[in-house]
C-alpha positions in Angstrom: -53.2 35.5 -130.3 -52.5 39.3 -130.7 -55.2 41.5 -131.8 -53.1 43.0 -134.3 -49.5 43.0 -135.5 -49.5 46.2 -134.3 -50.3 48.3 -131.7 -52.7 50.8 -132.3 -52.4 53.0 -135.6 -52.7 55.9 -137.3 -56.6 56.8 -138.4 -56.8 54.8 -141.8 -53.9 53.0 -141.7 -55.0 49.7 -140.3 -53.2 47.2 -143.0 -53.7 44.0 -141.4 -57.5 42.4 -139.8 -56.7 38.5 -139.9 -56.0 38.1 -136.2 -59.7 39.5 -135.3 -61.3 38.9 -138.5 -60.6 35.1 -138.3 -62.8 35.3 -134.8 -65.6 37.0 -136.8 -65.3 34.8 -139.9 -65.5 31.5 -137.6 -68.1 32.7 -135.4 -66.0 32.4 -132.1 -66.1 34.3 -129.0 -63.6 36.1 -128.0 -61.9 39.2 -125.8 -59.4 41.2 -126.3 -57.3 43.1 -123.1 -54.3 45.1 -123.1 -51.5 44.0 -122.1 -48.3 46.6 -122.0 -47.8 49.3 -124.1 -45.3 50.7 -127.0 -42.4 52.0 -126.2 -39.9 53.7 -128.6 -36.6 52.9 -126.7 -37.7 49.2 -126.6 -39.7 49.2 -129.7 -36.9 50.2 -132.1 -37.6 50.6 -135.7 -35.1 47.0 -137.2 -33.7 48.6 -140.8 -32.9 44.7 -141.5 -35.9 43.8 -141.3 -37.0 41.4 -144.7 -40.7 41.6 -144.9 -41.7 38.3 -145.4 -44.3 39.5 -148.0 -46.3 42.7 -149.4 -48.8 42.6 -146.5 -45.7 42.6 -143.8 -44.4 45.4 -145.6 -47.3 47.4 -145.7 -47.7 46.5 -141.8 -44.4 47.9 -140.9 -44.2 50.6 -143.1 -47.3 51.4 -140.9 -44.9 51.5 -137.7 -43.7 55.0 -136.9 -42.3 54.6 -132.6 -42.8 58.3 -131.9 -46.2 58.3 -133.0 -46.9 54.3 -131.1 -44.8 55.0 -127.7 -47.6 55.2 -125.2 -49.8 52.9 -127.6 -51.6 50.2 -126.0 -50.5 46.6 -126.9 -53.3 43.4 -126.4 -54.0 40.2 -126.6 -56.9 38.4 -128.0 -58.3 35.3 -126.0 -60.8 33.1 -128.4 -63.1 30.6 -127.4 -65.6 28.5 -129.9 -69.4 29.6 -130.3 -71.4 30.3 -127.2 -68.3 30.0 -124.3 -68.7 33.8 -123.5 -68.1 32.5 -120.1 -64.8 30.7 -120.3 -63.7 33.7 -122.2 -64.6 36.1 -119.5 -63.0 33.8 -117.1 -59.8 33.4 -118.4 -59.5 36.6 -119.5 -60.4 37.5 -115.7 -57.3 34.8 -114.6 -54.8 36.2 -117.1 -55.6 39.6 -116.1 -54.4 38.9 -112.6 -51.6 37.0 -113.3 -50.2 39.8 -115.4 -50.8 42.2 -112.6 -49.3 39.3 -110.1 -45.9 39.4 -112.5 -45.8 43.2 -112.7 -45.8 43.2 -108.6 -43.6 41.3 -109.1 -40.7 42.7 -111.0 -41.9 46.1 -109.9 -43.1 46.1 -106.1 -46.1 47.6 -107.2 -49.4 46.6 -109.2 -48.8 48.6 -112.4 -51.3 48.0 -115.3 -52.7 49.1 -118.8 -56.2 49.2 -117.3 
Protein backbone atom coordinates (compact mmCIF):
# COMPACT_ATOMS: atom_id res chain seq x y z
CA UNK A 1 0.00 0.00 0.00
CA UNK A 2 1.47 3.53 -0.69
CA UNK A 3 2.08 5.80 1.99
CA UNK A 4 0.39 8.52 0.33
CA UNK A 5 -1.10 9.28 -3.05
CA UNK A 6 1.47 11.45 -3.40
CA UNK A 7 4.92 11.93 -3.06
CA UNK A 8 5.97 14.24 -0.63
CA UNK A 9 4.21 17.79 -0.53
CA UNK A 10 4.30 21.19 -0.05
CA UNK A 11 4.33 22.26 3.98
CA UNK A 12 0.51 22.26 4.71
CA UNK A 13 -0.76 20.81 1.88
CA UNK A 14 -1.05 17.19 2.86
CA UNK A 15 -4.87 16.44 1.59
CA UNK A 16 -5.07 12.90 1.97
CA UNK A 17 -3.94 10.49 5.48
CA UNK A 18 -6.14 7.26 4.82
CA UNK A 19 -3.31 5.10 3.63
CA UNK A 20 -1.27 5.58 7.06
CA UNK A 21 -4.07 6.66 9.15
CA UNK A 22 -5.88 3.29 8.55
CA UNK A 23 -2.55 1.63 10.16
CA UNK A 24 -2.95 3.95 13.19
CA UNK A 25 -6.76 3.61 13.39
CA UNK A 26 -6.36 -0.40 13.41
CA UNK A 27 -3.59 -0.64 15.58
CA UNK A 28 -1.25 -2.42 13.04
CA UNK A 29 2.38 -2.38 12.59
CA UNK A 30 3.85 -1.16 9.92
CA UNK A 31 6.98 0.55 7.79
CA UNK A 32 7.19 2.57 5.37
CA UNK A 33 10.60 2.76 2.75
CA UNK A 34 11.19 4.59 -0.23
CA UNK A 35 11.05 3.31 -3.16
CA UNK A 36 11.97 5.68 -6.36
CA UNK A 37 11.49 9.11 -6.64
CA UNK A 38 9.30 11.87 -8.70
CA UNK A 39 10.29 12.73 -11.74
CA UNK A 40 8.78 15.57 -13.94
CA UNK A 41 9.47 14.12 -17.44
CA UNK A 42 7.78 10.78 -16.28
CA UNK A 43 5.46 12.25 -13.84
CA UNK A 44 3.49 14.45 -16.29
CA UNK A 45 0.77 16.52 -15.05
CA UNK A 46 -2.66 14.28 -17.19
CA UNK A 47 -5.15 17.62 -18.08
CA UNK A 48 -7.84 14.63 -18.67
CA UNK A 49 -7.67 13.60 -15.66
CA UNK A 50 -11.58 13.17 -14.03
CA UNK A 51 -11.18 13.24 -10.34
CA UNK A 52 -13.13 10.57 -9.20
CA UNK A 53 -14.28 12.78 -6.24
CA UNK A 54 -13.61 16.14 -4.14
CA UNK A 55 -10.86 14.55 -2.14
CA UNK A 56 -8.97 13.24 -5.63
CA UNK A 57 -9.33 16.70 -6.66
CA UNK A 58 -7.97 18.35 -3.80
CA UNK A 59 -5.04 15.57 -4.00
CA UNK A 60 -4.07 16.51 -7.44
CA UNK A 61 -4.56 19.96 -7.43
CA UNK A 62 -1.81 19.33 -4.68
CA UNK A 63 0.57 17.94 -7.51
CA UNK A 64 2.83 20.66 -8.92
CA UNK A 65 6.11 18.25 -11.00
CA UNK A 66 8.65 21.02 -10.67
CA UNK A 67 8.20 21.46 -7.12
CA UNK A 68 7.90 17.00 -6.62
CA UNK A 69 10.86 15.98 -9.23
CA UNK A 70 13.46 14.79 -6.87
CA UNK A 71 10.66 13.86 -4.24
CA UNK A 72 10.85 10.66 -2.63
CA UNK A 73 8.17 8.01 -3.47
CA UNK A 74 7.35 4.87 -0.69
CA UNK A 75 5.67 2.15 0.13
CA UNK A 76 4.03 1.17 3.22
CA UNK A 77 4.31 -2.54 4.43
CA UNK A 78 1.53 -3.39 7.31
CA UNK A 79 1.48 -6.17 9.48
CA UNK A 80 -1.34 -6.86 12.36
CA UNK A 81 -0.65 -5.93 16.17
CA UNK A 82 2.73 -6.96 17.63
CA UNK A 83 4.56 -8.48 14.20
CA UNK A 84 7.22 -5.73 14.34
CA UNK A 85 9.36 -8.43 13.25
CA UNK A 86 7.74 -9.76 10.09
CA UNK A 87 7.57 -6.20 9.23
CA UNK A 88 11.21 -5.54 9.66
CA UNK A 89 11.85 -8.56 7.79
CA UNK A 90 10.09 -8.12 4.83
CA UNK A 91 10.67 -4.82 4.61
CA UNK A 92 14.52 -5.96 4.86
CA UNK A 93 13.69 -8.71 1.72
CA UNK A 94 11.90 -6.12 -0.41
CA UNK A 95 14.55 -3.72 0.12
CA UNK A 96 17.00 -6.00 -1.59
CA UNK A 97 15.02 -7.14 -4.18
CA UNK A 98 14.44 -3.58 -5.31
CA UNK A 99 18.18 -2.94 -5.18
CA UNK A 100 18.57 -6.65 -7.01
CA UNK A 101 16.08 -5.22 -10.03
CA UNK A 102 17.84 -1.83 -10.20
CA UNK A 103 21.35 -3.86 -10.81
CA UNK A 104 19.59 -5.15 -12.84
CA UNK A 105 18.31 -2.85 -15.43
CA UNK A 106 21.06 -0.50 -14.57
CA UNK A 107 24.53 -2.49 -13.96
CA UNK A 108 24.77 -0.78 -10.89
CA UNK A 109 23.04 -0.83 -7.22
CA UNK A 110 21.21 2.58 -7.36
CA UNK A 111 18.89 3.40 -4.47
CA UNK A 112 16.58 5.98 -2.66
CA UNK A 113 18.42 5.13 0.66
Amino acid sequence: MPVAPTAAVEEGCFKYYTYSGIVNLLDYTSGSFPVTFADRSIDVETPDHVPLNPTDRAVWGTYQKDLFDGAPVGLQVMGKRFEEEKVLGLMEALIAALKDFRTSQTGEPTSPF
